[in-house]
C-alpha positions in Angstrom: 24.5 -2.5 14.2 26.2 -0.5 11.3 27.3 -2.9 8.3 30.9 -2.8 7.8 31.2 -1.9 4.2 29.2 -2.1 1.2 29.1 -5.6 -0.3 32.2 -6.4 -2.1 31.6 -9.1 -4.7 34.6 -10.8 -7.0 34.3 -9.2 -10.6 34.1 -11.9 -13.4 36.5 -11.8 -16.4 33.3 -12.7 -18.1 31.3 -9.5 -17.2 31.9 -5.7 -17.3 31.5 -3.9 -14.1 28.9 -0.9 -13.9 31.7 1.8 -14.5 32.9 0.5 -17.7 29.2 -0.5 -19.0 27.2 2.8 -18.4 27.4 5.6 -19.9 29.4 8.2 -18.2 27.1 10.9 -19.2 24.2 10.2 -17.8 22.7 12.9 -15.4 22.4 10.1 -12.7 25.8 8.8 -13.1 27.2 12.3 -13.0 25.1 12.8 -9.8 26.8 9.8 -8.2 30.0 11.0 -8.2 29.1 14.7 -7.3 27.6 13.8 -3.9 29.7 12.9 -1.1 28.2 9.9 0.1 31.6 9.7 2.7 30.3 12.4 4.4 26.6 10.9 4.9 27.9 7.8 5.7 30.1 9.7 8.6 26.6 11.5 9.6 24.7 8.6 9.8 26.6 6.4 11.7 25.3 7.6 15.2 22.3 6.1 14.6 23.9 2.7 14.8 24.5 1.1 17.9 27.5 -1.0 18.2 26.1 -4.5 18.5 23.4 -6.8 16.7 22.6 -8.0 13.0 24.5 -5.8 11.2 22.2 -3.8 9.1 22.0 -2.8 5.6 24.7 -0.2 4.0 24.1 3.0 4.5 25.0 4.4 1.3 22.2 2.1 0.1 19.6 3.1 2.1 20.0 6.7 1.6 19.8 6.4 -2.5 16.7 4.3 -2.6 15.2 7.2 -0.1 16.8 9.6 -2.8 15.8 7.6 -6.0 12.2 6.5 -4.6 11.6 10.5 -4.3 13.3 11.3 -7.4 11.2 9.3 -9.7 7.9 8.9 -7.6 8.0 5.8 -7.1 6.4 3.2 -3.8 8.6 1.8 -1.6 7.7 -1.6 -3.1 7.8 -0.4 -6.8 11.9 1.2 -6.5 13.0 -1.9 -5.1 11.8 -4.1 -8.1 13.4 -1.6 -10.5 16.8 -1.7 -8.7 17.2 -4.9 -9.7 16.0 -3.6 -13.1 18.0 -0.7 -13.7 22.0 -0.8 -13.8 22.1 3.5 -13.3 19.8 2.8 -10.1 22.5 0.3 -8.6 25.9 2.1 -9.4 24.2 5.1 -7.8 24.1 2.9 -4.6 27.1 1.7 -4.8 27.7 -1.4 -6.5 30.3 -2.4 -8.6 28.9 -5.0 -10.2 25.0 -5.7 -11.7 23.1 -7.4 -9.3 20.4 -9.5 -10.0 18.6 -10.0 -6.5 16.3 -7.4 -4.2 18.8 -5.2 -2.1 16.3 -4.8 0.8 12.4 -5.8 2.1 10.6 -2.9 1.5 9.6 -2.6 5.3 13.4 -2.1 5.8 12.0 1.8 4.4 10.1 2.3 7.5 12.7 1.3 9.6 15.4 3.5 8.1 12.9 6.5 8.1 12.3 6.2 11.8 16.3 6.2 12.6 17.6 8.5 11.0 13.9 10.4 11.9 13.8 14.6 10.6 17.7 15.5 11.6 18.9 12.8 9.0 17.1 14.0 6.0 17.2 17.3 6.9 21.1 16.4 6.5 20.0 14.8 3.4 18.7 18.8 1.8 21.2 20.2 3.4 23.5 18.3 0.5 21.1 18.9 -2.4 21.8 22.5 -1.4 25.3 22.6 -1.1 25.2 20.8 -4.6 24.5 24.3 -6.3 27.2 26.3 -4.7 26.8 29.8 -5.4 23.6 29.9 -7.2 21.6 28.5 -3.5 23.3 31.4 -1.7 21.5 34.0 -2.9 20.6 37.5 -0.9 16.7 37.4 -1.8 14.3 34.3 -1.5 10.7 33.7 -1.9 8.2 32.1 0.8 5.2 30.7 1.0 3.4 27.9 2.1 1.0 25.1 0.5 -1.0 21.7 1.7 0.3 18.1 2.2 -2.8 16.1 2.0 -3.2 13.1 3.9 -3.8 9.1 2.6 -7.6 9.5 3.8 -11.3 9.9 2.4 -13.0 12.7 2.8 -14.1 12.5 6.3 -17.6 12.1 7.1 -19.6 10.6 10.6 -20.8 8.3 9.2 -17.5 6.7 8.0 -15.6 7.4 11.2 -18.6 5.9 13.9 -18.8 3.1 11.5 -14.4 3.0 11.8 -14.8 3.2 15.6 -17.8 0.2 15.9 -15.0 -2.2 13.5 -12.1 -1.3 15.4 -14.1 -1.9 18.9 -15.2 -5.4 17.5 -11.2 -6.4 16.3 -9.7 -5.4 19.9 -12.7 -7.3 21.4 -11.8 -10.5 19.1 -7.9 -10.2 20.5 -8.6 -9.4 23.9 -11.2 -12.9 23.9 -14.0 -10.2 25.0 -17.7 -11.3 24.3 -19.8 -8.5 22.7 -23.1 -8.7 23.7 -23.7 -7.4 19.7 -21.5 -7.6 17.0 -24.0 -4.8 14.7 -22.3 -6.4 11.4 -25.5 -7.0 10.0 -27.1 -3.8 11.5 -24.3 -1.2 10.3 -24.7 -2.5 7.0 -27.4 -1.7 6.5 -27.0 1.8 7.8 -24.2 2.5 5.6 -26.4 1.3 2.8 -28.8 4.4 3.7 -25.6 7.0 3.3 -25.8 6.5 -0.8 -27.2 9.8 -2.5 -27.5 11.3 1.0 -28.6 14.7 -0.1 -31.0 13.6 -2.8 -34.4 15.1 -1.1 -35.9 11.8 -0.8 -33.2 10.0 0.9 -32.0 12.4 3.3 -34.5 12.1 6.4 -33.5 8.1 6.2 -29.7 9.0 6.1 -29.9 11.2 9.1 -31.6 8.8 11.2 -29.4 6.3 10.0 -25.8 8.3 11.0 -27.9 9.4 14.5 -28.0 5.5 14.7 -24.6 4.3 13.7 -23.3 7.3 16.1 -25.6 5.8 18.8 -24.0 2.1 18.3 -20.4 3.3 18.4 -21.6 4.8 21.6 -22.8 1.7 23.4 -19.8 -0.5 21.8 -17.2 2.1 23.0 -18.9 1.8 26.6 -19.6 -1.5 26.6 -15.5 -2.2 25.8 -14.4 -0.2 28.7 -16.5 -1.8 31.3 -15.3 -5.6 30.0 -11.4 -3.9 30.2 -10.7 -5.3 33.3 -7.1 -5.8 34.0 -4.4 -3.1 34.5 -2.6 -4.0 31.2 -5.7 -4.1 29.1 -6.2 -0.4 30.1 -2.9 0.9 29.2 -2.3 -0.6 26.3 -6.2 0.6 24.9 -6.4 4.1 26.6 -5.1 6.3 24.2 -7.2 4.3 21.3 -10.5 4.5 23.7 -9.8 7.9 24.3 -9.5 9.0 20.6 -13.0 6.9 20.0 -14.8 9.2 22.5 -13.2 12.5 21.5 -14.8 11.8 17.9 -18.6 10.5 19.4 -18.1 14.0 21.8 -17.1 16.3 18.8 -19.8 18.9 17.2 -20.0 20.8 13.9 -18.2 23.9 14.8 -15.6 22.4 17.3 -11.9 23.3 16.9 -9.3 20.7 16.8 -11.8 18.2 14.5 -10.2 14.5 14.3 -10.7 13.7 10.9 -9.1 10.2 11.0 -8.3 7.9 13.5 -4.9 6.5 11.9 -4.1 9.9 11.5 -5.7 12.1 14.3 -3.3 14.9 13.6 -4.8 15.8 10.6 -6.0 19.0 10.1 -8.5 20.8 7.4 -7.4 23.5 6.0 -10.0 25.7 3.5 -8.4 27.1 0.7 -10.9 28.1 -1.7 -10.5 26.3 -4.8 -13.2 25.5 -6.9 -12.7 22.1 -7.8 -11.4 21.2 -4.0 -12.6 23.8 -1.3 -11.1 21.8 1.6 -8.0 19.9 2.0 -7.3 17.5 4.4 -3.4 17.1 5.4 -0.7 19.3 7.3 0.7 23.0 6.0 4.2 23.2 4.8 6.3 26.3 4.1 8.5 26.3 1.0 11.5 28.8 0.7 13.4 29.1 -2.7 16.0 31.5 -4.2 14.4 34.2 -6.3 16.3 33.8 -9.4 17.2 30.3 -9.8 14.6 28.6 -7.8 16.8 26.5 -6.0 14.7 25.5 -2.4 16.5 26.4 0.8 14.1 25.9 3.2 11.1 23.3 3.6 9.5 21.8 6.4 5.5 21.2 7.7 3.9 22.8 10.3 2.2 20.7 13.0 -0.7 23.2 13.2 -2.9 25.4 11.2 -0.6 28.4 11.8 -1.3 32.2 10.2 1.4 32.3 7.5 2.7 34.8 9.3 3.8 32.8 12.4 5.6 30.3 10.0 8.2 32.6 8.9 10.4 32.5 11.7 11.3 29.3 12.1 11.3 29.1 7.6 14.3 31.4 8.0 15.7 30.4 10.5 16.0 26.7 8.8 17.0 28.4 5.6 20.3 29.9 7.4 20.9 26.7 9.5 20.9 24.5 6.0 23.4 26.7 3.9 25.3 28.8 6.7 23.7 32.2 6.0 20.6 34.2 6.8 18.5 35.3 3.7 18.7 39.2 3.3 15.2 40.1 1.7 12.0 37.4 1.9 9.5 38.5 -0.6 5.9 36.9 0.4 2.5 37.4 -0.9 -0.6 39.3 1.2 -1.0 36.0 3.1 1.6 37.2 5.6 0.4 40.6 6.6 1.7 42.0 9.4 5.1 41.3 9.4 7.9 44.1 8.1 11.1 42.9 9.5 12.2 39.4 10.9 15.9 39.8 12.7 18.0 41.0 9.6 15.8 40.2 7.4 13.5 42.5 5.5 9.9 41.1 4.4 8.7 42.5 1.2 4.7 42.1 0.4 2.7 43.4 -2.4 1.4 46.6 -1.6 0.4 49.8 -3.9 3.7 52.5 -4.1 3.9 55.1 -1.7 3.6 58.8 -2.3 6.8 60.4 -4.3 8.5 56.4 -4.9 11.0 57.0 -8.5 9.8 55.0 -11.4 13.4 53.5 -11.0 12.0 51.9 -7.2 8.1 51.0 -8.5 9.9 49.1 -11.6 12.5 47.1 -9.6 9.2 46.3 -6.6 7.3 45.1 -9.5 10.1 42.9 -10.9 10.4 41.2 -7.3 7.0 40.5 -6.9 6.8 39.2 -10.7 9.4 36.6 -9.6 7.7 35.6 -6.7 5.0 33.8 -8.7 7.6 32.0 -9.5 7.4 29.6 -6.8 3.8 28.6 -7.8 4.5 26.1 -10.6 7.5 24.8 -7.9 4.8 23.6 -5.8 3.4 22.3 -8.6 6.1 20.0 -9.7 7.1 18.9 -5.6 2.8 17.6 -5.7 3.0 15.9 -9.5 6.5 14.3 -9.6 8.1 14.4 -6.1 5.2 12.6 -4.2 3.9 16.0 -2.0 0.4 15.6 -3.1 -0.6 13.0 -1.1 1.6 11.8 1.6 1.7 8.0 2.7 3.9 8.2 5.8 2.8 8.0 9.4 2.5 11.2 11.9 3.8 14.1 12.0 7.3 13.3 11.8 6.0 11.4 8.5 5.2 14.9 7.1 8.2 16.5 7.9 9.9 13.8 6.3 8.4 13.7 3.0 8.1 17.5 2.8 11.7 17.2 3.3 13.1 14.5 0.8 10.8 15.9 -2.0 12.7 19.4 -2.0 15.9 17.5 -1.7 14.7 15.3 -5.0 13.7 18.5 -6.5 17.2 20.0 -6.1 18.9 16.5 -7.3 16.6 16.8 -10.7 17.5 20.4 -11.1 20.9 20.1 -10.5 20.6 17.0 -13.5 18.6 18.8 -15.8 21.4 21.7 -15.6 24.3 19.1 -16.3 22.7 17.6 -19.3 21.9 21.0 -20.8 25.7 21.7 -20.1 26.7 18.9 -22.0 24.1 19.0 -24.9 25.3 22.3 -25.5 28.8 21.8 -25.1 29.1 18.9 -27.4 26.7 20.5 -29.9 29.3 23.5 -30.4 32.2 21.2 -30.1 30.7 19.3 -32.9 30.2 22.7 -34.9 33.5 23.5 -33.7 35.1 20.5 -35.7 32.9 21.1 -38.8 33.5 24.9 -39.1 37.9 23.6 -38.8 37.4 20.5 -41.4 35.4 23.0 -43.8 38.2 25.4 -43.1 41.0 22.5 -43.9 39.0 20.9 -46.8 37.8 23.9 -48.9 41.3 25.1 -50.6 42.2 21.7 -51.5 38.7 20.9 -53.2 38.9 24.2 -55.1 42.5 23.4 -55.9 41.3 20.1 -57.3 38.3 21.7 -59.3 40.1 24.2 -61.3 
């Protein structure tokens, strides 16, 4: 059930409320009043139905989404500095400092799965709007990079040893008896897998994988013969199923699982020294040219070409700010593509015969600018929490992808206020100098002589 209004508490004569204590100039208080929380609020309330606890203000939920993106924080960890932080409180709402925890940090997951990919798409579709003019820009760049998973690097080992524990805890609930437990025994094994490829340990650790694969077998068998009743076998099939998909997968199978709490993981090879494979979901990422302002993120479900991906990046781009992009300028990773609907892809290629100077100068300029989205990734993986994502699925990709452009576009849209005001009060203060000098200068002469 949608809470009626924000909690309205009786102001003290003995305290000051936020408005009068903070300092109006803050980046984060100016952001508070510029977005139009009415709005998201109005958006928002079809997820509510009309009966049950009321639940938690929906102003409040969407700024510790915005403020646990916006400074990297845990779900845990922006909780604790609400209480902490008077900026972090008036920017949901309050009026007055409060001085217990607004919400359980499980309430997060909860909230996510409501308002699920429409509702923060809604919420990027503000951080947009926020820039007016500058986000409706003719030309954007595209391209796409790597969410990486919460998981190890995936290895047999790991996952038959994963698929024996798992076997043995739905055994424990269901009051099945094993006729083997293998604690002792995969132990051991896993003990074996240390310094793997040195030359004298690698025959042992390959006859100790064939056997750990060859116990997750016989456990994995052994549990579906004791599953007897109807109810047992629904509830366990799709788990059971996932167990024997990774004993039946080989070296060069597509469609690897690479995790079983998240079997829609992909790898994706990218080349890097330091890190040749990554282990996560693609995204696509579409900013304007000039200000770099992103218009379009979401994450792909499979290992798609680039290519494939820029249909439905543009299309989303025109959906969130009401108009269709005129020129997409990619790299070499989308060959193959010239023209999608109106607009006009533009790829890196050498000049044709009898281009004017004028036409190779401006070409060049373009693609210049489109390394410009490079270090923009950079910033969404380091300080908007895209380089490793810690929500569930796929709709927990799409999600994150899409609240750490939004938080990108709230910090830019701060930085660009308090540059506006640094600047603005450093040349009033010039200003008043320059008219006191002015002022001051003929009467201290006057006085002199």
């Amino acid at each position: 059930m949608k809470s009626s209004s924000p909690n309205q508490h009786q102001k003290s004569f003995l305290y000051q409320g936020l408005t009068e204590m903070l300092n109006p100039q803050d980046t984060l208080f100016q952001l508070t009043n510029k977005i139009d929380w009415a709005e998201l609020e109005k958006e928002f309330a079809k997820y509510y139905i009309n009966f049950g606890r009321p639940a938690k203000p929906i102003r409040l939920m969407v700024s510790l989404l915005i403020l646990k993106q916006l400074y990297n924080l845990g779900d845990e960890t922006v909780v604790e500095r609400w209480v902490q932080n008077p900026y972090y409180q008036y920017f949901s709402g309050e009026k007055d400092f409060q001085w217990k925890f607004p919400v359980e940090p499980s309430d997060f997951v909860h909230f996510r799965k409501r308002i699920g990919e429409e509702g923060v798409k809604k919420i990027l579709e503000i951080s947009i709007r926020l820039h007016g003019k500058e986000a409706m820009e003719k030309e954007v760049v595209v391209d796409t990079t790597v969410q990486e998973k919460n998981i190890t690097f995936p290895t047999d080992a790991k996952l038959h040893k994963k698929i024996i524990a798992q076997c043995r805890k739905i055994a424990t609930e269901e009051g099945i008896e094993q006729r083997q437990s293998y604690k002792r025994t995969v132990k051991k094994l896993i003990m074996l897998q240390r310094f793997r490829n040195h030359p004298k340990n690698k025959k042992a650790a390959n006859a100790a994988a064939r056997k750990l694969k060859t116990i997750a077998g016989r456990v994995v068998r052994e549990l579906e013969r004791k599953l007897t009743t109807e109810e047992q076998k629904q509830k366990y099939e799709e788990k059971i199923e996932l167990f024997n998909r990774i004993l039946r997968q080989k070296k060069n199978d597509k469609e690897k699982v690479y995790s079983i709490h998240e079997p829609k993981t992909y790898c994706i090879s990218k080349g890097k020294e330091h890190k040749k494979y990554e282990f996560g979901s693609k995204a696509s990422i579409v900013t304007t040219k000039q200000s770099g302002i992103i218009v379009g993120a979401y994450s792909l479900e499979k290992n798609d070409y680039d290519g494939h991906t820029l249909p439905k990046a543009l299309d989303q781009c025109e959906e969130l700010r009401g108009e269709r992009p005129r020129v997409a300028i990619v790299d070499r990773g989308y060959r193959g593509k010239s023209k999608i609907g109106e607009t006009e892809i533009l790829i890196p290629k050498p000049p044709k015969k009898g281009t004017s100077e004028y036409e190779k100068k401006k070409a060049r300029a373009r693609f210049r600018r489109r390394a410009a989205i490079e270090p923009i990734i950079g910033h969404l993986k380091t300080d908007y929490r895209l380089e490793k994502n810690y929500l569930k699925g796929v709709v927990g990709d799409s999600i994150n992808m899409m609240l750490a452009a939004a938080a990108f576009n709230f910090k830019k849209w701060m930085r660009k206020m308090k540059n506006f005001f640094g600047s603005f009060f450093k040349n009033l203060q010039r200003d008043i100098f320059s008219l006191l000098e002015s002022i001051l200068s003929p009467l201290i002469l006057k006085f002199t002589f």
